[in-house]
N, C-alpha and C positions, 0 to 999 in steps of 0.2 A: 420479672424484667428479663430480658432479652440483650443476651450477650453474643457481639458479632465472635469473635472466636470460641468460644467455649458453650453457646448452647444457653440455655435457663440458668440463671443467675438469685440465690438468694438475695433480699432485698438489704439482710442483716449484715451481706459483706462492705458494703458500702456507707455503714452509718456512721464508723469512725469518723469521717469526716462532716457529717453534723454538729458530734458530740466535743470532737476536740477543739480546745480554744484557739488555737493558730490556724483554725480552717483548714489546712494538710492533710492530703490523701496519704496513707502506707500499705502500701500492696503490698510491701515485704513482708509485714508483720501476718498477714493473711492465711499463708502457712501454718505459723505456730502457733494460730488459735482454733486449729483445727481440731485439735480435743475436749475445745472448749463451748463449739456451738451447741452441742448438745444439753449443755450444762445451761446455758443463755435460751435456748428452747424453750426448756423447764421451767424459767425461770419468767419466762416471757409467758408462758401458761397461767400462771400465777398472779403477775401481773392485772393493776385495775384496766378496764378496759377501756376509760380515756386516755390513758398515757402508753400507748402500743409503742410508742417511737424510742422508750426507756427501756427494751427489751434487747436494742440491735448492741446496748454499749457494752465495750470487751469487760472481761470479769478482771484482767488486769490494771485498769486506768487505776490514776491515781486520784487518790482523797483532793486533793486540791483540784484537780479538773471537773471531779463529781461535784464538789464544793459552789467552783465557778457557773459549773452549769445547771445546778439548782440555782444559784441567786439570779442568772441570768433571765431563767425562764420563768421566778417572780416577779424581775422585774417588766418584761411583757406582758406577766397576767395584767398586774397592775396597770400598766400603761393600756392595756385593751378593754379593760373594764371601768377605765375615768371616762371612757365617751360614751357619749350619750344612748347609742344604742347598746353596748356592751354592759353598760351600770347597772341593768337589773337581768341579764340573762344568767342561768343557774350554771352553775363551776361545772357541770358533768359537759354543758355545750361547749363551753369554752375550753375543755379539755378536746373532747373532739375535733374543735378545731386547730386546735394545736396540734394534735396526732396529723390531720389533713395534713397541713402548713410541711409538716417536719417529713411525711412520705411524699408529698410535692419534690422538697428541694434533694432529698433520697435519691428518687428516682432520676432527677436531674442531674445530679452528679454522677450517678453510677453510669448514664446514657454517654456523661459525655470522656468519663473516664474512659468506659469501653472502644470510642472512639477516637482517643488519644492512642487505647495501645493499638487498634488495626493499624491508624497513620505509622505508625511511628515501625509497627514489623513489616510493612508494606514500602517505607519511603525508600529506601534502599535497592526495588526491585521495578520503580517504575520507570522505565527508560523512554527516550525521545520518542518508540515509536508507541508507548502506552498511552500517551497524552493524546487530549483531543485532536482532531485536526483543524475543527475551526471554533474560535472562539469570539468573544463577545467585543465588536470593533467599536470602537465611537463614534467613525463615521455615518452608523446609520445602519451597516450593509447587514442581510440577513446573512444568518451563518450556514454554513453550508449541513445540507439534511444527510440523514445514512442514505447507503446505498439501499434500491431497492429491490435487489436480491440478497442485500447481506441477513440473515439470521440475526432472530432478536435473541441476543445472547441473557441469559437471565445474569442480574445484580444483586447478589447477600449483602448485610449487612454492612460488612468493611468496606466493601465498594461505594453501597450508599452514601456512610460515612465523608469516605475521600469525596466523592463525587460532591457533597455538599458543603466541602470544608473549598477544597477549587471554587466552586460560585462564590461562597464568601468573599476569597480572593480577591476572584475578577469583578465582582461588586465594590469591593472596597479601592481597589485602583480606576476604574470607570469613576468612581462618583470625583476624586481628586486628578482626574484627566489625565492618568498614568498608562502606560502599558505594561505590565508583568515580563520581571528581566526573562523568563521561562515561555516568555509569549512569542509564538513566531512574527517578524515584522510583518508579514501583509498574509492573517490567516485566512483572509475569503478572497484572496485573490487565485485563483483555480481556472487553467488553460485547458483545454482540450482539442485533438486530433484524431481524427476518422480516416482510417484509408482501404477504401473499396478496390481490391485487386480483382484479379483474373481467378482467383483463389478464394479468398478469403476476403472480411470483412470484421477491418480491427477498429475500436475504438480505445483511448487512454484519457483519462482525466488526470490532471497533476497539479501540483503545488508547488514553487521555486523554493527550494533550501542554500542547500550552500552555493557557490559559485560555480557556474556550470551542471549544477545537479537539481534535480528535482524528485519529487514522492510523490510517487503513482497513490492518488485518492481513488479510484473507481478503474476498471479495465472492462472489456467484452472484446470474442474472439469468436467469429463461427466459419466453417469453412461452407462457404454457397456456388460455388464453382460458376460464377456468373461468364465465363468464356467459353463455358459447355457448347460444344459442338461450333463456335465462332470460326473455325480456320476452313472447316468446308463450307460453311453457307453466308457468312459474313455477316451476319445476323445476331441480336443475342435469343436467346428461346427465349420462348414462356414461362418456361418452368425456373430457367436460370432466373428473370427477371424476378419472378414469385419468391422465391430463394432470398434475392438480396433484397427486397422491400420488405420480409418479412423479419430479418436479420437488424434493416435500419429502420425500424421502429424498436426495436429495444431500443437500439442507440438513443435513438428520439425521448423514449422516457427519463433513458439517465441523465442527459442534457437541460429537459424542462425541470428534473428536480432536484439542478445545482443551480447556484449562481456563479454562471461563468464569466471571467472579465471578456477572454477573445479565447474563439475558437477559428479552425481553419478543416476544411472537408474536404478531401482530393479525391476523383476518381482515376484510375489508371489505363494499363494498356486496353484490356477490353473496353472501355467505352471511346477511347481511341479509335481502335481498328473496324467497331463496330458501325455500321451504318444508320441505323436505330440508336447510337446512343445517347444522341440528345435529346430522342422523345423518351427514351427511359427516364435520362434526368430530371423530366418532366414529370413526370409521372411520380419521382420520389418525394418534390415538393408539394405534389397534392395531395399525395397519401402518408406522406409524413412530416415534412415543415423543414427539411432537411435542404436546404442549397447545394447542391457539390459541384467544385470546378471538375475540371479535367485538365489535369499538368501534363507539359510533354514530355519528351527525353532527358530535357540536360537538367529541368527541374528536378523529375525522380532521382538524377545520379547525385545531386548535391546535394539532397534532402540524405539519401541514404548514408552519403558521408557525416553529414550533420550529426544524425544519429547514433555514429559508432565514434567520433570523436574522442571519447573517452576512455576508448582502448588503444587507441593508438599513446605511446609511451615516448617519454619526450628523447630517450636515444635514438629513437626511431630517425631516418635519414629517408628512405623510401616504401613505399605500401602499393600493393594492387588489391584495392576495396571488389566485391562482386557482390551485387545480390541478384540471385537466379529465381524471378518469382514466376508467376503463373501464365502469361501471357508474353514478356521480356526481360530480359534481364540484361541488368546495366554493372560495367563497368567501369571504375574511374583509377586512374595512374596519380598518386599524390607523392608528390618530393618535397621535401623540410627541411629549406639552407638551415643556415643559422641562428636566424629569428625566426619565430614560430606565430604566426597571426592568430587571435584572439580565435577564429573560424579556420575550422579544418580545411573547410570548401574553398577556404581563397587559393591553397596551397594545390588543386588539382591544377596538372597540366596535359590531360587529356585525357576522353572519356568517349564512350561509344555504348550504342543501346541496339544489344540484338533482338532481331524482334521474334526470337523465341522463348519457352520456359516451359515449365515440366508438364503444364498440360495442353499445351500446344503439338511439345514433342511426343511429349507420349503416345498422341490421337494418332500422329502419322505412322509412330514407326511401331505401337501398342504395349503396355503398358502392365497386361498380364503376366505374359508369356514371355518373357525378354532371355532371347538366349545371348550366349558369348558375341556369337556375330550379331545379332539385333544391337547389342549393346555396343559394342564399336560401330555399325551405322551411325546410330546417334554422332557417336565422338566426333567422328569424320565430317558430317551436316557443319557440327559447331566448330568443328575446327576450320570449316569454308568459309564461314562468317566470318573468323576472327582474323583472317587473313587478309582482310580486307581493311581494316582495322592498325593506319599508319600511326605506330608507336615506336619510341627508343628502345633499343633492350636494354633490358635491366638486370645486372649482374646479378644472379639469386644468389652465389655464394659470399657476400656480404653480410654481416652479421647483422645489419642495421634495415635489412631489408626481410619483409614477410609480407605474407598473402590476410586479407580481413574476409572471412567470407559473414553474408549474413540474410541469411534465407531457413527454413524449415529442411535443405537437403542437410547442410552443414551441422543443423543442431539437433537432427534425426542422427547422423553419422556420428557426433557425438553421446548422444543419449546412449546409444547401441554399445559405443566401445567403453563405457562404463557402466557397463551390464545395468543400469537403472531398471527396478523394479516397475517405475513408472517414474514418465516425465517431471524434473523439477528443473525447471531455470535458475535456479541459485547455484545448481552447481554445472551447469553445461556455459552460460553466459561469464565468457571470458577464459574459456578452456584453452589450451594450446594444444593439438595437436601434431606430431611429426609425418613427414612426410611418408614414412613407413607405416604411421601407424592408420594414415586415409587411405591408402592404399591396401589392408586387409581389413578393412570395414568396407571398402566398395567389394573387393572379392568375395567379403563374406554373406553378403546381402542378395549378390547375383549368382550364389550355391544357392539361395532359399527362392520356393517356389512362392504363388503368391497368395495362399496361404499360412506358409512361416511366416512371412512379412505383416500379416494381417495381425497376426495372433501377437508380435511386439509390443510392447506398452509403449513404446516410445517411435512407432509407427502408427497402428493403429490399418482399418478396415478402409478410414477415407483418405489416408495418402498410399497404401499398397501399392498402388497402379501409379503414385506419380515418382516416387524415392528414385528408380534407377534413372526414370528419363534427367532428373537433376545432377545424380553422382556422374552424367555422360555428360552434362553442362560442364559441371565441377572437372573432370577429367581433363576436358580440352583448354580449361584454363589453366588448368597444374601443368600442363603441355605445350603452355604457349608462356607463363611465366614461372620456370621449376624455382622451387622454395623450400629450404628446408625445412618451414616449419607452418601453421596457418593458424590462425587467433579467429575463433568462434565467437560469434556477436547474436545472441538474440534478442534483437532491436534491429529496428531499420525507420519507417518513412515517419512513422508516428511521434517519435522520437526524436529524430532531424525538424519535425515541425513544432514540438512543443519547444525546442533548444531555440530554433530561429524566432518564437512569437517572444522568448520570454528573453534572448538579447536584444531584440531590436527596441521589447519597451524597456529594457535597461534595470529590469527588476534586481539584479545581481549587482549592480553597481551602486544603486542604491541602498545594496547592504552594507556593501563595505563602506560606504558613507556613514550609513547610521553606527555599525562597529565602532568606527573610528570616533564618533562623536560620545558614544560610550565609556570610548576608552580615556580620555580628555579626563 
């Protein structure tokens, strides 16, 4: 028999509880009869060889349990040998079967002890995010499949075990029309958000949890630079096109093999500026099944607010949101009286969308070679734009008042100044940087040629040529509103659209409905 923690299992540790009349497993005694299996071996060698299952009992039991469990198992002979087919079979069969009968229930017990003890050293260590993500709805709905890049991770024994003691579970509450107090209230309900930049092409799958938060089920992230060469020819290439259709059919797979409630697909500044971009669009629903809008300006800036919402901190009085993506980058001014609305975006009171970004700028002013002056060009370009750009000024010596940035330059900048061995978002999302210390991360970046830059783990080969044209975005905004301090968000449009599908269907509200009803 097979033991999920320990390996091969004699059969003889398990038979005490055959043998004893109160039914009762004692693992404790298990130990101290460890001088005596040898002796029960022997003893079991000896033994007739229809009563095999008289070989597992300890050599300490007592006379009256020996006693009980001889008359017991006369009294079965007996009773198996008055029917009619039993009344003339010869006592060695009927031994036999008895032997069967008793390593049946043996093995039975010893299966499911073992899986008593994995539950039980395992309960303690399975937390909210070890649990399924989707489980068995009565509605009807299929549950949602793995991902299909995720690794099939293998399952031992104590795995198994749990895994099968959970169905039990959620079988035994399904058949009585219950839900499992440990069951998330709407486990197949799952949103998703696509955003096709000048850059990049992000997809998120999610799940609403607590109130205003939700659990990334599935992600995908490729950078296909679909604005390649757009600002001289107006055009998107071939190659860039080839890039992002090849990018959105992944996306396309992970979408057919979930069950999504709602989903929402944006395209941005490049299929915007681009003249070709609605025969592109075209072209993604042929070869991929994929719709995608195209939002303008003031959608992207209030999607991006959306998105960072939950860094913003409720002392917070004033904030200048940016994100400096690939083809523009927008900026939104949010001020926070007193009362605080349920949406961040109610609270913007002005925004503006340059219609530049790091590989726009890059192209013009290049992206290589960027010396001291090259890199102030940039500042100067962005600093023309933003002056055109009628906004109040805003005291940055305020305590209540910081800069949100949330783009790839920002969280390259912090990646860098926390020397990361390689990229992780747990610890760069939600960073604080000071204003001294963005300022020798850009100086430090525009020492390195564009091979230092390449060899960064937290740059990389395919943004090298765009990092400084962003940190001369970034510049002319630290320039146009000084801050002491700036709050690192990676998160942005994907993010503002899964927050916006899943308040407007009120999924959050309806927990606290059902909590409440709980609570009753």
């Amino acid at each position: 028999m097979e033991d999920p923690e320990g390996g091969f299992k004699s059969q003889s540790d398990g038979a005490s509880a055959v043998a004893r009349k109160d039914g009762k497993k004692s693992r404790r005694r298990k130990g101290k009869r460890g001088g005596q299996s040898r002796n029960a071996a022997q003893a079991a060698s000896h033994a007739p060889s229809g009563i095999a299952g008289e070989a597992a009992r300890p050599m300490d039991a007592r006379p009256t349990d020996i006693a009980a469990e001889t008359s017991a198992r006369k009294r079965k002979r007996r009773r198996r040998g008055s029917g009619a087919s039993g009344e003339g079979a010869p006592r060695q069969q009927q031994q036999g079967d008895q032997a069967a009968s008793a390593n049946r229930a043996l093995a039975h017990d010893g299966d499911a002890a073992s899986g008593k003890r994995g539950r039980r050293k395992h309960r303690g260590k399975r937390g909210l995010q070890g649990r399924p993500l989707a489980q068995t709805k009565p509605s009807g709905h299929q549950p949602a499949q793995a991902p299909a890049n995720q690794p099939n991770v293998g399952r031992g024994p104590a795995q198994e075990a749990r895994g099968e003691n959970d169905n039990r579970v959620q079988r035994h509450h399904q058949e009585r029309g219950e839900r499992p107090a440990s069951a998330h209230p709407w486990p197949d309900e799952l949103y998703a958000a696509l955003d096709l930049g000048t850059n990049n092409c992000r997809l998120l799958i999610a799940q609403p949890t607590r109130p205003g938060q939700f659990r990334v089920v599935d992600a995908f992230s490729r950078i296909v630079r679909l604005g390649e060469g757009l600002a001289a020819s107006g055009r998107l290439s071939d190659d860039a096109m080839d890039r992002a259709v090849d990018a959105l059919r992944v996306c396309a797979g992970k979408l057919k093999n979930r069950e999504i409630r709602r989903m929402r697909l944006i395209a941005t500044e490049a299929c915007r500026q681009a003249s070709n971009g609605e025969e592109f669009l075209q072209r993604v629903v042929a070869e991929t099944g994929l719709e995608l809008e195209i939002i303008d300006r003031e959608t992207e800036a209030r999607l991006a607010v959306s998105g960072c919402s939950s860094l913003v901190g409720r002392e917070t009085r004033s904030v200048v949101l940016f994100d400096i993506g690939g083809g523009s980058s927008e900026i939104a001014v949010i001020r926070i009286g007193d009362s605080r609305f349920s949406r961040l975006a109610n609270h913007i009171t002005h925004w503006t969308s340059l219609p530049v970004g790091v590989v726009t700028l890059s192209e013009r002013h290049g992206g290589r070679d960027v010396t001291p002056d090259v890199f102030e060009g940039m500042v100067l370009e962005v600093e023309g734009m933003l002056s055109g750009f009628d906004c109040p000024v805003i005291d940055g010596d305020l305590g209540d008042f910081h800069l949100i940035g949330t783009s790839g330059t920002v969280t390259t900048l912090a990646g860098v100044h926390l020397d990361l061995p390689r990229y992780d978002r747990r610890k760069v999302d939600g960073i604080w940087l000071s204003d001294d210390e963005v300022s020798a991360m850009q100086a430090k970046l525009l020492s390195w040629d564009f091979a230092s830059r390449a060899a960064n783990p937290c740059i990389g080969p395919d943004r090298a040529d765009l990092v400084l044209a962003g940190c001369a975005i970034l510049e002319a905004i630290r320039r146009r509103w000084p801050s002491p301090r700036m709050r690192v968000a990676d998160r942005g449009l994907r993010e503002g659209l899964l927050t916006d599908m899943m308040a407007d269907d009120g999924v959050w509200r309806r927990h606290r409905h059902r909590r409440g009803q709980r609570g009753k």
